[in-house]
C-alpha positions, 0 to 999 in steps of 0.5 A: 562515515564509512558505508559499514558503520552507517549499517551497524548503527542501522542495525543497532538502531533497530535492537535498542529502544527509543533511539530518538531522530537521528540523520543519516546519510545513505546510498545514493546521497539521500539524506533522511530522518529517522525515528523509532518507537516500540508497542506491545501488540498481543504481547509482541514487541514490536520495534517501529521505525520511520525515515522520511527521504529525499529523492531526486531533484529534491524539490519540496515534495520530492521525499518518500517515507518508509516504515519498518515494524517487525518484532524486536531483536529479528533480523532473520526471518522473511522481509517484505516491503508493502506497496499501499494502493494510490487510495490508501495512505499511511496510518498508524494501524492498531488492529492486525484485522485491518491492517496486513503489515502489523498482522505479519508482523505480529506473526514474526515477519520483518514488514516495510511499508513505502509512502509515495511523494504523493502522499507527502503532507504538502500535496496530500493536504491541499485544500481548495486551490488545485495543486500545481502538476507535478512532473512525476510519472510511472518511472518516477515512483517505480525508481523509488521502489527500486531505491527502496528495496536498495534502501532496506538492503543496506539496513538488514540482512536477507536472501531477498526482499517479497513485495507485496503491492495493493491495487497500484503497488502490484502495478509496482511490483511486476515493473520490478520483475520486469525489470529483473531486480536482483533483490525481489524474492517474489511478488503478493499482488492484491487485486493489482495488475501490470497496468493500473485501474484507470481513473476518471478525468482528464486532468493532470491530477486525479482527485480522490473521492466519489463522483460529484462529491466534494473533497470537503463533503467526502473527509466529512462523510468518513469522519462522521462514519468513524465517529457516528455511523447512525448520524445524519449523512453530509451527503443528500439522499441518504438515512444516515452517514453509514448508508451513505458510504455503504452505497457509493463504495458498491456503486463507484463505476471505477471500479465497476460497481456491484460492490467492486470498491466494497461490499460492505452494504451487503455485509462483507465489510464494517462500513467503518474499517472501509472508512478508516481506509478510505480517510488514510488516502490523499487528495492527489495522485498524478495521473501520468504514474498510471501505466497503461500498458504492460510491460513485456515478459520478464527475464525469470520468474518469481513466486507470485501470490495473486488476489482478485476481488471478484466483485469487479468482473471477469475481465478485471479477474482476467487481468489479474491473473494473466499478470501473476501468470506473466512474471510467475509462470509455474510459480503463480497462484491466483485466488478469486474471492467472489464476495470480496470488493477492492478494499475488502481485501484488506479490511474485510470481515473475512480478510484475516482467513482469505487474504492475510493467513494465505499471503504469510503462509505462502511467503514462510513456505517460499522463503 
């Protein structure tokens, strides 16, 4: 099969309706499943697609998943691809509030989003035995987004792709401005910087959850925050289970306490849509993929858009701002929202108004 037939039925996937799964074959030799679905949101029509890839060396856990949602029929208007947070998987989002992809979507946008290797389901669902190490680093992950934007290039048309990464995925994004990727068209970076939020431990994984909590205690604790937020709580010391997670997302030290993970105990989030965020996370992330130190000055400068949740300290709104500034220059805008916690940012009461309508409005007027 010729590389232009693979494109046109790309692209014809992405107009009809219920094409099934299909397996096709794309640049680089990776061999990917494909499925696409439609919903009406708002009365919008929005065609899903999903691949599933292989990556190099193509062991089990050497695939990433990407998901195109954007309304049905449009291959014109801006593209972006969405780097998720290493505490954020993926989920199937049905409130635009929540969710940044389905609300630029709703609002015309052609939105992409990349499940790392470690949110496959053979790693993400370890229970009780560690899970082996796995040999992935910075570069492993930042080659895989390069190999995205490459992906998504060859499936429809634009003049560049935005990046918009969370925490982590901003960590992503400034790796490609630094490296000079032909295809960014400019950077949102949501409470992210050049080097990562370090984690707690020393081990060769890092364990997703709040310290000396169980990975069981803390999938009980959000599930019973999502079902029965007045319900006595898994973890002791506490009225009930909303409470529970109200206080140890203020006080996570890793990310500073004083609501720098949510503030929803203060109001500034429903304890339940940090829930929702929090249980789409995986139990693993290697920590080898933390960059510790930034990279140096870019070749050129894109649009930056930058958020900082405010809540964690200057020295961490310092930071994020001095990396807008690094691959931006001129062309940096940085936004400090003082009441916002990290997840906030995107599930927060007030993030429709202070993050998602900024960000589309930003990348409509740049593109």
């Amino acid at each position: 099969m010729t590389g232009g037939l693979q494109r046109a039925l790309g692209l014809a996937c992405l107009v009809l309706v219920a094409c099934g799964r299909v397996r096709v074959e794309r640049d680089g030799g990776a061999r990917c499943g494909h499925v696409q679905s439609t919903r009406q949101v708002r009365g919008v029509t929005l065609c899903e697609d999903a691949w599933s890839c292989a990556r190099p060396p193509a062991g089990p856990l050497d695939r990433v998943n990407l998901t195109r949602l954007a309304p049905c029929g449009d291959l014109t208007n801006p593209l972006i691809l969405y780097l998720p947070d290493r505490r954020h998987g993926e989920g199937r989002a049905t409130d635009a509030r929540e969710d940044l992809q389905l609300y630029l979507a709703q609002a015309g946008l052609r939105t992409w989003v990349l499940g790392y290797r470690a949110h496959t389901r053979a790693l993400g669902a370890g229970r009780g035995a560690h899970p082996p190490a796995m040999p992935w680093d910075f570069d492993t992950f930042a080659d895989d987004v390069e190999w995205a934007m490459r992906f998504i290039r060859g499936t429809e048309a634009s003049r560049g792709i935005w990046v918009a990464g969370m925490g982590d995925g901003a960590t992503f994004a400034y790796e490609l401005a630094h490296r000079d990727d032909p295809l960014l068209a400019g950077i949102v970076a949501l409470d992210g910087a050049a080097i990562a939020t370090s984690a707690p431990g020393s081990g060769a994984l890092v364990e997703e959850g709040f310290p000396g909590i169980t990975w069981e205690t803390r999938a009980a604790l959000l599930d019973l925050v999502l079902t029965a937020p007045r319900g006595p709580s898994p973890v002791p010391g506490y009225a009930s289970a909303g409470e529970a997670l109200a206080e140890l997302t203020f006080r996570d030290a890793t990310y500073g306490g004083n609501g720098g993970l949510s503030g929803a105990r203060d109001g500034g989030a429903d304890v339940r849509s940090v829930a929702r965020y929090l249980a789409s996370a995986s139990r693993w992330w290697p920590r080898a993929v933390l960059r510790t130190r930034a990279p140096g000055a870019t070749r050129r400068s894109v649009p930056v858009l930058a958020f900082a949740a405010g809540r964690r300290g200057t020295a961490w709104t310092d930071l994020v701002a001095a990396s807008a500034r690094t691959a931006g220059g001129e062309q940096a805008t940085v936004r400090v929202l003082p009441a916002f916690g990290h997840v906030d940012l995107l599930v927060g009461r007030t993030a429709p108004h202070h993050v998602h309508e900024p960000v589309r409005v930003f990348i409509t007027t740049h593109q």
